[in-house]
C-alpha positions in Angstrom: 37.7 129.4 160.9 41.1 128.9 159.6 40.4 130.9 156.6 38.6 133.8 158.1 42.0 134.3 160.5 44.3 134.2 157.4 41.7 137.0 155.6 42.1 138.8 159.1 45.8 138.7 159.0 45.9 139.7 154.9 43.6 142.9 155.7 45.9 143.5 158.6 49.2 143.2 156.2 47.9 145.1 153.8 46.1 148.0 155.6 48.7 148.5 157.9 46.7 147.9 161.1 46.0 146.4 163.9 42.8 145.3 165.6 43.1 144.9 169.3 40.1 145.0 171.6 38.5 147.4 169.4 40.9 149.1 169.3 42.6 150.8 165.9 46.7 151.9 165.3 47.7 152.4 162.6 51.5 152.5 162.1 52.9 155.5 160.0 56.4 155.1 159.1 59.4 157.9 159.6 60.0 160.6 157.3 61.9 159.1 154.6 61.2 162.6 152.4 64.7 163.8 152.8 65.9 160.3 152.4 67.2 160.3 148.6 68.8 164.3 149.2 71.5 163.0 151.8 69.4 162.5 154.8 70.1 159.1 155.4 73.9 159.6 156.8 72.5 162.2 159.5 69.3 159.9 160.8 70.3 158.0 163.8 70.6 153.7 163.7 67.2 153.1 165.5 65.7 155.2 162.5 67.5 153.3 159.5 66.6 150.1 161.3 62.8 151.3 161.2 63.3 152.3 157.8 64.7 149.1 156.7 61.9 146.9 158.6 59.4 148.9 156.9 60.4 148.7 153.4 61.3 145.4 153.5 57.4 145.0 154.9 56.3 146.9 151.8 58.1 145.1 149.1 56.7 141.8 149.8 53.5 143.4 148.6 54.2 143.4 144.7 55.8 146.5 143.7 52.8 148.3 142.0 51.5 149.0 145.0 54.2 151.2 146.3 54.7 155.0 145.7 57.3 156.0 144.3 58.8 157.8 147.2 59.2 154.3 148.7 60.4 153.2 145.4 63.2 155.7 145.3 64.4 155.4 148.9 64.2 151.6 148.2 67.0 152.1 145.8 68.8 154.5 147.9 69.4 151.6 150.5 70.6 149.5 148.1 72.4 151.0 145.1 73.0 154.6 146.9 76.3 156.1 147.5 77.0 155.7 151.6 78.7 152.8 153.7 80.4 150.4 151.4 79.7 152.3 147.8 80.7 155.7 149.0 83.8 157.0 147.8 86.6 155.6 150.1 87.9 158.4 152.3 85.5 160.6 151.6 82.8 162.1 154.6 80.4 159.6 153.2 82.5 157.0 154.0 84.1 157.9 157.5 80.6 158.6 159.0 79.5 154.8 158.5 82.3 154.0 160.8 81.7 153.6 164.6 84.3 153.3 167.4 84.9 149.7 167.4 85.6 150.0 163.6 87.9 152.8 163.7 90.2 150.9 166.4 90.2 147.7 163.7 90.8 149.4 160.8 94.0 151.1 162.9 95.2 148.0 163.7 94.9 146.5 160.8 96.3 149.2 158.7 98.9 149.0 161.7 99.9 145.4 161.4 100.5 145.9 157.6 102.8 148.8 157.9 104.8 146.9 160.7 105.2 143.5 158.2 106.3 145.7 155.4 108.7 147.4 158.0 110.0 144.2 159.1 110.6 142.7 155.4 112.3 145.7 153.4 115.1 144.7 155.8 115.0 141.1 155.9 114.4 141.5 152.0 118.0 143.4 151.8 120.1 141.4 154.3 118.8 138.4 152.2 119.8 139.7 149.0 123.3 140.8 150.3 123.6 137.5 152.0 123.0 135.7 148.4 125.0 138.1 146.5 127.9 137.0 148.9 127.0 133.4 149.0 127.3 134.0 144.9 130.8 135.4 145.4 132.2 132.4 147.6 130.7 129.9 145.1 132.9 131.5 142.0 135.7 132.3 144.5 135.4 128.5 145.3 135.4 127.3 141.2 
């Protein structure tokens, strides 16, 4: 009985189906034809997340089996040129960013800017303070 449920659940895995009450669905995934030509920045999250789901479900299968438009959009997730590999500053890069992220990244940048506005001056008054300190010490020989 054991077996027969595990050759149920490989048919289901590898068909793509699922057999309830008689019933038949099969799952199609979304478009991923425009993937590779740009499309992924303009799909919304709920689609990448699909996207992702399904092929990570088709790569446990061994590769072979997979067409090479899944093949391709495969390696667009992961070696493409969006999110963290895009060019930085570029559109690629800015339309990966949501609101949350824009307000860090400001505060960040805006924290650095402030410590490097607060030690140039300590950096000169302490040079002019040794330079002096240097004078009183020959003045003092």
């Amino acid at each position: 009985m054991f077996s027969n449920s595990l050759r149920l659940s490989g048919r289901v895995l590898a068909h793509g189906r699922r057999f309830n009450s008689g019933c038949c669905e099969v799952y199609s995934p979304p478009d991923m034809s425009k993937l590779v030509q740009g499309g992924w920045l303009h799909m919304n999250r709920d689609t990448r997340e699909e996207i992702n789901e399904y092929l990570d479900w088709r790569m446990e299968e061994p590769w072979k089996n997979l067409d090479l438009n899944d093949k391709r959009c495969a390696y667009y997730i992961a070696y493409g040129e969006w999110g963290p590999r895009a060019k930085k500053g570029s559109k690629e890069d800015q339309i990966e960013m949501n609101g949350p992220e824009l307000i860090l990244k400001a505060m960040f940048s805006l924290t650095l800017f402030l410590a490097l506005g607060f030690a140039f001056p300590n950096y000169k008054k302490d040079k002019t303070l040794q330079e002096n300190l240097d004078k009183l010490r020959k003045s003092a020989e």
